[in-house]
ZALUMNU-697645 format. One record per atom (N, C-alpha, C): residue number from 1; x, y, z; atom name; residue in three letters. Coordinates in steps of 0.02 Angstrom, whole numbers, plus 32768, in hexadecimal, padded with zeros to 4 digits. Example, Ala and Ser with C-alpha at 12.3 -4.5 7.8 and 13.67 -1.06 7.14 Angstrom:
! ZALUMNU-697645
- n/px/py/pz/atom/res
- 1/8294/7EE4/8186/N/ALA
- 1/8267/7F1F/8186/CA/ALA
- 1/8294/7F5B/8186/C/ALA
- 2/8282/7F90/8162/N/SER
- 2/82AC/7FCB/8165/CA/SER
- 2/8285/8002/818A/C/SER
This chain:
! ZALUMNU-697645
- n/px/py/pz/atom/res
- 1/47CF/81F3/87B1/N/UNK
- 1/47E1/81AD/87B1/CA/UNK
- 1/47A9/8186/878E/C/UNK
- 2/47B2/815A/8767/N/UNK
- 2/4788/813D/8747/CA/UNK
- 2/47A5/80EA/874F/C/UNK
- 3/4784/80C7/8721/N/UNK
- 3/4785/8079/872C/CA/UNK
- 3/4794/8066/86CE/C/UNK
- 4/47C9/803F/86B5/N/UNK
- 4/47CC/8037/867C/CA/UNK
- 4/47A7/8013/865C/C/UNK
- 5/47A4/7FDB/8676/N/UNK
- 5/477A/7FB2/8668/CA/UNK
- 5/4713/7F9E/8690/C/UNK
- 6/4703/7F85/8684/N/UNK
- 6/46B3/7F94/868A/CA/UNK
- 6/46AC/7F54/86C5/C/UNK
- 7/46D3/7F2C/86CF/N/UNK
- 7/46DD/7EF2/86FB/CA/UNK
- 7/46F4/7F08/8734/C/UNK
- 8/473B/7F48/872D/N/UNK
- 8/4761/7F55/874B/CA/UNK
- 8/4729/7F81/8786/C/UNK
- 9/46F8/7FB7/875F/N/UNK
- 9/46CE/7FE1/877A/CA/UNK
- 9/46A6/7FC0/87A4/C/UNK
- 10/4669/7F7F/879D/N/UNK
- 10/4649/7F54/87C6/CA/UNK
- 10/4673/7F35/87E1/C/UNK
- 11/46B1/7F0D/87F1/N/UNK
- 11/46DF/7F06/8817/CA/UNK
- 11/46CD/7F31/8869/C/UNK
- 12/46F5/7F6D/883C/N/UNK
- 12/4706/7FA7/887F/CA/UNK
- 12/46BF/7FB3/88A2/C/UNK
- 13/4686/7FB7/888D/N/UNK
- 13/4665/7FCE/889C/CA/UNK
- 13/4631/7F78/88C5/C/UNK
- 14/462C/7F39/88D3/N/UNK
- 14/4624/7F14/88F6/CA/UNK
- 14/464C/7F17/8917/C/UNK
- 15/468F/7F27/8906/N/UNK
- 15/46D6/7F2A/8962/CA/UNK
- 15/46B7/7F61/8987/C/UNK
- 16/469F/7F9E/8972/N/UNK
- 16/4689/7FCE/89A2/CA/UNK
- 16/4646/7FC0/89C3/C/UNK
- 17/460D/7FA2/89AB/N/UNK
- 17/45E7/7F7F/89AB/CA/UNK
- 17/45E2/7F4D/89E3/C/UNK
- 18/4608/7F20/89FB/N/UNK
- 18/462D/7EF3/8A1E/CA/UNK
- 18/464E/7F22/8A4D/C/UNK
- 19/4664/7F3A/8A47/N/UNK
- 19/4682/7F69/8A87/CA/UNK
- 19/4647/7F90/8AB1/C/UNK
- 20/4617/7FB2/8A83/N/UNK
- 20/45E9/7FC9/8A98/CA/UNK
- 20/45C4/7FAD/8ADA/C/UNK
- 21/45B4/7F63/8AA6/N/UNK
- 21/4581/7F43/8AD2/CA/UNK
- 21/45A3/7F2D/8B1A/C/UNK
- 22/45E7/7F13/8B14/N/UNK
- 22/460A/7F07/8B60/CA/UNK
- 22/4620/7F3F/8B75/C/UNK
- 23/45F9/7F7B/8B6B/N/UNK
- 23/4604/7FA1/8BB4/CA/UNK
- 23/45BD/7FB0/8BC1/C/UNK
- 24/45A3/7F89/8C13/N/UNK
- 24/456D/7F83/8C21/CA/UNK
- 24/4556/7FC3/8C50/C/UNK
- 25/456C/800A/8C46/N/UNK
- 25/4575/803F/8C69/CA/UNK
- 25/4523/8043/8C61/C/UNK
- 26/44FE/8054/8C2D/N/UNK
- 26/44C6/8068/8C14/CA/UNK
- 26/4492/8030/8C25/C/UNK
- 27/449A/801D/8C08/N/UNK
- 27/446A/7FCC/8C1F/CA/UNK
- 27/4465/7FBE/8C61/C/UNK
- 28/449D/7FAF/8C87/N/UNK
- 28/44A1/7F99/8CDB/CA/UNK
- 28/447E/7FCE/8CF8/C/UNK
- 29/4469/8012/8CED/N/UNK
- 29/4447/8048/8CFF/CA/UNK
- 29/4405/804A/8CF6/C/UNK
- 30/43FA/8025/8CB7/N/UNK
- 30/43B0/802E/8C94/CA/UNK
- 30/4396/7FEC/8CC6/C/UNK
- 31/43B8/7FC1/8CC8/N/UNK
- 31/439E/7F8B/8CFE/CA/UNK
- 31/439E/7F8F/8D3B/C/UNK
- 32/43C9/7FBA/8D4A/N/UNK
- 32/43B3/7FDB/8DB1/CA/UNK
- 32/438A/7FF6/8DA1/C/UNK
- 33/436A/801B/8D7D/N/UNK
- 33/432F/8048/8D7C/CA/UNK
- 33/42ED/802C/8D74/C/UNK
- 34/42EC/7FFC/8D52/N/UNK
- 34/42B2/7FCB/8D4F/CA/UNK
- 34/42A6/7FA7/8D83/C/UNK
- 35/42D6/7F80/8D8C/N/UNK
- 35/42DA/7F67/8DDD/CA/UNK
- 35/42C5/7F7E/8E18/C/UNK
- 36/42CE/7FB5/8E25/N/UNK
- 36/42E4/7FDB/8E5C/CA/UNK
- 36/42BF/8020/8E63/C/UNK
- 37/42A0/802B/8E28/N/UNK
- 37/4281/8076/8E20/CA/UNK
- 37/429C/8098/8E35/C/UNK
- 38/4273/80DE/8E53/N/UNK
- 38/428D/812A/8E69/CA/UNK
- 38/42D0/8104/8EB3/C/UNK
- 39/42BE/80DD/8EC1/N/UNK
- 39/42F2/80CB/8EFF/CA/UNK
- 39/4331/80CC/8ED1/C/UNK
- 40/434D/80C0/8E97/N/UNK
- 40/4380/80AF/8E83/CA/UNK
- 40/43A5/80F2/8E75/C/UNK
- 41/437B/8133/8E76/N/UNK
- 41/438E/816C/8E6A/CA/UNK
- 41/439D/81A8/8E7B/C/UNK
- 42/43A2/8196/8ED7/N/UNK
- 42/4394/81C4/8F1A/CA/UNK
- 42/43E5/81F4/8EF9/C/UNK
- 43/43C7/821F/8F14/N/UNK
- 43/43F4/8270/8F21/CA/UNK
- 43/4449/8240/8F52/C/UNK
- 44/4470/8265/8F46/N/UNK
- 44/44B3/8266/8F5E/CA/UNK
- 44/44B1/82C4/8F78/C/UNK
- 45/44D8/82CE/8FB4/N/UNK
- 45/44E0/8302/8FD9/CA/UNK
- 45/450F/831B/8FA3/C/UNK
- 46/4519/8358/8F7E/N/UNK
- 46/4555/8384/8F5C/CA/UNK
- 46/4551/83BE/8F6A/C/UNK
- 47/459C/83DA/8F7E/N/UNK
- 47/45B1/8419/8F77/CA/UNK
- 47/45BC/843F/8F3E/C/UNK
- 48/4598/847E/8F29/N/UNK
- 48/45A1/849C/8EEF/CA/UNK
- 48/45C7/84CF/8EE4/C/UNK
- 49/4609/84E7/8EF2/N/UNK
- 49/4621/852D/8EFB/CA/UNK
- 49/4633/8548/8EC6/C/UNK
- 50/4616/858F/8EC5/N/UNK
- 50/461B/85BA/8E88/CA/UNK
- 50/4673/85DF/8E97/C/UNK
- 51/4684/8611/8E59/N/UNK
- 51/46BA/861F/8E70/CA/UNK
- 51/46C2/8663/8EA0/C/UNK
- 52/4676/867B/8EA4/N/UNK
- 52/4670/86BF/8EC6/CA/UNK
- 52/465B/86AE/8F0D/C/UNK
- 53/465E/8666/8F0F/N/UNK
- 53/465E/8641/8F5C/CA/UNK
- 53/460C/8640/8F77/C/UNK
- 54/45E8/8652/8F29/N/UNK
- 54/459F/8630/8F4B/CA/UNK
- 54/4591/85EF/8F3C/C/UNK
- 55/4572/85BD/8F5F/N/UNK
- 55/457B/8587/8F5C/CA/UNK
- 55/4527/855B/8F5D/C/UNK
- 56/4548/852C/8F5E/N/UNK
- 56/44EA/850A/8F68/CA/UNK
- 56/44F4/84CD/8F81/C/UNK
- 57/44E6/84AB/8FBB/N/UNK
- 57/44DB/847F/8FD8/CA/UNK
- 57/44A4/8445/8FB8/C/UNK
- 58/44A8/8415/8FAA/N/UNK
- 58/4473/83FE/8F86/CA/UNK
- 58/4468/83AF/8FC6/C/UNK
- 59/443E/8398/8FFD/N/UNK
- 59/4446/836B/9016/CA/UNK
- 59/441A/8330/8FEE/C/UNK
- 60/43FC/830A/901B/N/UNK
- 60/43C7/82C9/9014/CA/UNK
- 60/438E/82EF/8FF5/C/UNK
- 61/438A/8307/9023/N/UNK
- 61/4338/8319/8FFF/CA/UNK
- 61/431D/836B/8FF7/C/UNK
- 62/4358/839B/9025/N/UNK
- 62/4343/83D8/9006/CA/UNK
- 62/4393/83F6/9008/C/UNK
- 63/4388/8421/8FE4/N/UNK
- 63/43CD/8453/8FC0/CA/UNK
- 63/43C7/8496/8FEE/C/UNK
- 64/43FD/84A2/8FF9/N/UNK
- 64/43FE/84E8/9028/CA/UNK
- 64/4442/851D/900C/C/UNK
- 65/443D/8551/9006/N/UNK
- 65/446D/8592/8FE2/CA/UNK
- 65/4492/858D/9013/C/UNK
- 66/44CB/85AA/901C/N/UNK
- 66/450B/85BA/9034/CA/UNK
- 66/4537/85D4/9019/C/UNK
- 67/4571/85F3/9040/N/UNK
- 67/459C/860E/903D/CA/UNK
- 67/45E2/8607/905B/C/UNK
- 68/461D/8606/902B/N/UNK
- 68/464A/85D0/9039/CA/UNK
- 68/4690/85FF/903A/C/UNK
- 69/469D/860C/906D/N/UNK
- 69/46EB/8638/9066/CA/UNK
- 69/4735/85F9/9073/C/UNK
- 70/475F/860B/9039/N/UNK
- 70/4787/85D6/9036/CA/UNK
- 70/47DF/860E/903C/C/UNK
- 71/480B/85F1/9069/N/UNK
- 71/4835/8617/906A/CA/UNK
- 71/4871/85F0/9070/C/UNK
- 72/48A0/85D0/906C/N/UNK
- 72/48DB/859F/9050/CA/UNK
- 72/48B9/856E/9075/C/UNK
- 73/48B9/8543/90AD/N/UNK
- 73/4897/8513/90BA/CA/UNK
- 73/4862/8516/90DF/C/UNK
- 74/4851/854D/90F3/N/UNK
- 74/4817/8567/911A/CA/UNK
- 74/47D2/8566/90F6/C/UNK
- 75/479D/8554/9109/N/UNK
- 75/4761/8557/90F0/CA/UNK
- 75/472A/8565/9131/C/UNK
- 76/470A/858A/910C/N/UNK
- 76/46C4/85B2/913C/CA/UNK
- 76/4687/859A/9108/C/UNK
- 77/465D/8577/9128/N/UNK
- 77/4623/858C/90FA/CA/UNK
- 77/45DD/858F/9111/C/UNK
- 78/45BA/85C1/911B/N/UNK
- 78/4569/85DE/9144/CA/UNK
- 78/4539/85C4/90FA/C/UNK
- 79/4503/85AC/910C/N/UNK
- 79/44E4/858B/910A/CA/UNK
- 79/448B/85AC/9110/C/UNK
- 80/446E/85AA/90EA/N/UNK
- 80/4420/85C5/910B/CA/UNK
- 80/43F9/8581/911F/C/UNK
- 81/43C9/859D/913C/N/UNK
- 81/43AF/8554/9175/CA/UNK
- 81/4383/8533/913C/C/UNK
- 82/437A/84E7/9152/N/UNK
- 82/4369/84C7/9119/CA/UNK
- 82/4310/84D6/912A/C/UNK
- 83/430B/84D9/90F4/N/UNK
- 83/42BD/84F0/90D4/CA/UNK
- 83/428E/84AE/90F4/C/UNK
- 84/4250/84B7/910E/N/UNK
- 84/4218/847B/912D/CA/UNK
- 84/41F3/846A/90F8/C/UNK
- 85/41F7/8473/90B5/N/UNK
- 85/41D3/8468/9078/CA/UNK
- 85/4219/8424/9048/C/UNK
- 86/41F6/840C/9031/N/UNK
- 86/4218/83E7/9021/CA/UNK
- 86/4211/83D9/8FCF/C/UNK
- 87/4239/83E9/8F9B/N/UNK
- 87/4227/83FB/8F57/CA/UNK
- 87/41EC/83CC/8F36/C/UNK
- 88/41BF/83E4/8F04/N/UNK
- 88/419C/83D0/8EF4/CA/UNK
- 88/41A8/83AC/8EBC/C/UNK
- 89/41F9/8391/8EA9/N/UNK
- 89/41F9/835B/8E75/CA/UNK
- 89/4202/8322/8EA1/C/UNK
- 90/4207/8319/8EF3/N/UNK
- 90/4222/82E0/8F09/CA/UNK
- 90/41E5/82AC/8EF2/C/UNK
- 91/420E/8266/8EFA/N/UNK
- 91/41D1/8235/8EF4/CA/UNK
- 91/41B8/8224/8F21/C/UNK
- 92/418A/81FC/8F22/N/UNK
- 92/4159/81E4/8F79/CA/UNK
- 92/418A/81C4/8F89/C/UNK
- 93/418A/81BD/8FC6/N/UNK
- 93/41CC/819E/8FE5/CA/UNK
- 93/420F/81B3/8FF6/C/UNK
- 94/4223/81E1/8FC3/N/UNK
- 94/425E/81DF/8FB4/CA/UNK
- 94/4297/81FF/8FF6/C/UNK
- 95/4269/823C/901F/N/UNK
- 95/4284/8253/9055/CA/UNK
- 95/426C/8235/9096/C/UNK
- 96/4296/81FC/90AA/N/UNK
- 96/426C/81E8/90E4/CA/UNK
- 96/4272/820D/9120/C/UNK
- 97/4248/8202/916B/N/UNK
- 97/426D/8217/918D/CA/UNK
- 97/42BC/822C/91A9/C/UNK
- 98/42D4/81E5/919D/N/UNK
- 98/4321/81D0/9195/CA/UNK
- 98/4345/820D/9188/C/UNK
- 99/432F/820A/9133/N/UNK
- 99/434F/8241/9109/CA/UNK
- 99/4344/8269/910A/C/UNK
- 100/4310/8289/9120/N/UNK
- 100/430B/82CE/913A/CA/UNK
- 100/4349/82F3/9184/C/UNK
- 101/4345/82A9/91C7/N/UNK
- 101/4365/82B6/91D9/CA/UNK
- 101/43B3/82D7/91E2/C/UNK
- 102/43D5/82A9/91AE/N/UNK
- 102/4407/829C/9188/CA/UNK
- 102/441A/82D2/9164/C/UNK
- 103/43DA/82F7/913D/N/UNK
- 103/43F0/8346/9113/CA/UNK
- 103/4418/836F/915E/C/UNK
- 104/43E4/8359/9194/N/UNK
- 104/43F0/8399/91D6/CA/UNK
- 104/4445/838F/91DB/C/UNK
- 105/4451/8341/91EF/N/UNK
- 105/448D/8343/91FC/CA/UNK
- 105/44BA/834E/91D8/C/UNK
- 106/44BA/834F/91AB/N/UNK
- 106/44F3/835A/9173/CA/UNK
- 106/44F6/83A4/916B/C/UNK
- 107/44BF/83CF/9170/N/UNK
- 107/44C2/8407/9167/CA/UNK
- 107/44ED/8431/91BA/C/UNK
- 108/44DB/841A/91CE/N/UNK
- 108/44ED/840D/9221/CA/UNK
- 108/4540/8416/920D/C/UNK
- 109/455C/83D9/91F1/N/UNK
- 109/45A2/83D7/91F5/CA/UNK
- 109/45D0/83EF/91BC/C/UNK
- 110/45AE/840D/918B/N/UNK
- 110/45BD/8414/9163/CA/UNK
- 110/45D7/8471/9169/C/UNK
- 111/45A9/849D/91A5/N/UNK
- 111/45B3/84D9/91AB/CA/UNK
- 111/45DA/84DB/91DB/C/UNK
- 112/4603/8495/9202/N/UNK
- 112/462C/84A4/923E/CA/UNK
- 112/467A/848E/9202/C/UNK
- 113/4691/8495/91D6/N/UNK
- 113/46BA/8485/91A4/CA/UNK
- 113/46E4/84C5/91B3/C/UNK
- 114/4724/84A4/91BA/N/UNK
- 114/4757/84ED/91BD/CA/UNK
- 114/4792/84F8/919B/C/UNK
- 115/47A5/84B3/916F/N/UNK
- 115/47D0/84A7/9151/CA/UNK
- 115/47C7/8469/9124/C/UNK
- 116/47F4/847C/90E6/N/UNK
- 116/47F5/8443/90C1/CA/UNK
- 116/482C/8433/90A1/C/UNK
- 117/483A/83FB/9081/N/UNK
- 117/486E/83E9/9068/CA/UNK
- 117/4865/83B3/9027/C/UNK
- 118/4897/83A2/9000/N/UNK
- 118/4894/8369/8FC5/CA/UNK
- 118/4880/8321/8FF0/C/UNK
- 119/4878/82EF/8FD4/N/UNK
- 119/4890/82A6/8FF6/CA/UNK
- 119/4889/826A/8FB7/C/UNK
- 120/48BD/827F/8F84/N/UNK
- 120/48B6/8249/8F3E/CA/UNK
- 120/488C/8285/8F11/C/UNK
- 121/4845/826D/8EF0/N/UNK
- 121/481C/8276/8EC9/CA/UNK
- 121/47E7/829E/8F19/C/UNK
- 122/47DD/8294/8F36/N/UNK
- 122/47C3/82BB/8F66/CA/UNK
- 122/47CF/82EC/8F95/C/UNK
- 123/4788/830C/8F93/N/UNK
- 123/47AB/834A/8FB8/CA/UNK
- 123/478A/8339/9007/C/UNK
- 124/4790/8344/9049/N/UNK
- 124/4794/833D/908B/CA/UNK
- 124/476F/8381/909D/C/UNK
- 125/474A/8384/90D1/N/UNK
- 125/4727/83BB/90E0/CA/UNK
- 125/4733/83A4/9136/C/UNK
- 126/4764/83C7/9160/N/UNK
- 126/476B/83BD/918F/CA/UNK
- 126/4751/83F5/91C2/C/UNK
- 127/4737/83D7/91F8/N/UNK
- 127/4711/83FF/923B/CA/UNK
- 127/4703/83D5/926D/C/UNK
- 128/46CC/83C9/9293/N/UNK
- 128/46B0/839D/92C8/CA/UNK
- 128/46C3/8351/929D/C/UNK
- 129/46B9/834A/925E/N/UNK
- 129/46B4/8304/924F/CA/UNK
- 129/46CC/8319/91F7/C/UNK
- 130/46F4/82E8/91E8/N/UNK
- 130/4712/82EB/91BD/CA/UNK
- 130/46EC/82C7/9170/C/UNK
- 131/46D2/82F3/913E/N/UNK
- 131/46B9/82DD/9109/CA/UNK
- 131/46DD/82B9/90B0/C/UNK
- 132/46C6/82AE/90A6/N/UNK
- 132/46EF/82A3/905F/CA/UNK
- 132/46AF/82A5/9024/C/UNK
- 133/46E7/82D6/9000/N/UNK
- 133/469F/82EA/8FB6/CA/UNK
- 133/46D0/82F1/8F87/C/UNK
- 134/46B8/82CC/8F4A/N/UNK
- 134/46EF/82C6/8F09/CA/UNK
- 134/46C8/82FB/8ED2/C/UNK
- 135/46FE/830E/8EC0/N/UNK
- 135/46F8/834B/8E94/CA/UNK
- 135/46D1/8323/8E4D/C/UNK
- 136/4679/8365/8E35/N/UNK
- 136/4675/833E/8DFD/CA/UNK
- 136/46B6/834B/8DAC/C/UNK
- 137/46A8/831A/8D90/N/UNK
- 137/46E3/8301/8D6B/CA/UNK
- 137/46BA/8323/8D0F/C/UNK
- 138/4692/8326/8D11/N/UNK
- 138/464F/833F/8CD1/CA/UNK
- 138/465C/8386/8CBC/C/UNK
């Protein structure tokens, strides 16, 4: 595809230009980060499952291996105990008590999981207490 004319070419290329700049995806990011520093960038809890059903738990502040048996709506998944070291890229701060706590519990409820199901764009991890984790999309 080309442009016939040389007007026509700088034309198209300020409309994309203009589009660019109003989507503030990149920018609105670069400015929580300045703002807000390492706080703007804390860990989210994700489930990683491979297809040979080894898996990886990734919480707040530390990541733990597992193993995930999945059978039409049934789900099992064991878990190794979360590690008392806490990785050496975190930032100062970044694992508070709180969040340390918080790894326990999640890991806690996350190995009492016995079933799962769709719900929209999310998937449901049901047991003692019912979770919701959206599939990554990348």
């Amino acid at each position: 595809m080309y442009a016939a004319h040389p007007v026509a070419y700088y034309l198209v290329w300020m409309v994309l230009g203009l589009v660019m700049a109003a989507n503030p995806y990149d920018s609105a990011f670069a400015t929580l980060g300045r703002i807000f520093g390492g706080g703007a960038r804390k860990r989210m809890p994700i489930l990683t499952v491979e297809t040979n059903g080894d898996a990886r738990i990734d919480l707040w502040c530390r990541t733990v291996p597992a193993r995930v048996e999945i059978t039409d709506m049934a789900m099992k998944i064991e878990a190794a105990p979360l590690s008392e070291e806490l990785p050496a890229m975190q930032g100062a701060g970044q694992c508070t008590p709180e969040r340390i706590k918080a790894d326990e519990e999640m890991l806690a409820s996350i190995v009492q999981v016995t079933e799962w199901r769709r719900d929209g764009d999310a998937i449901l991890l049901i047991g003692p207490a019912t979770m919701k984790f959206r599939p990554a999309t990348n």
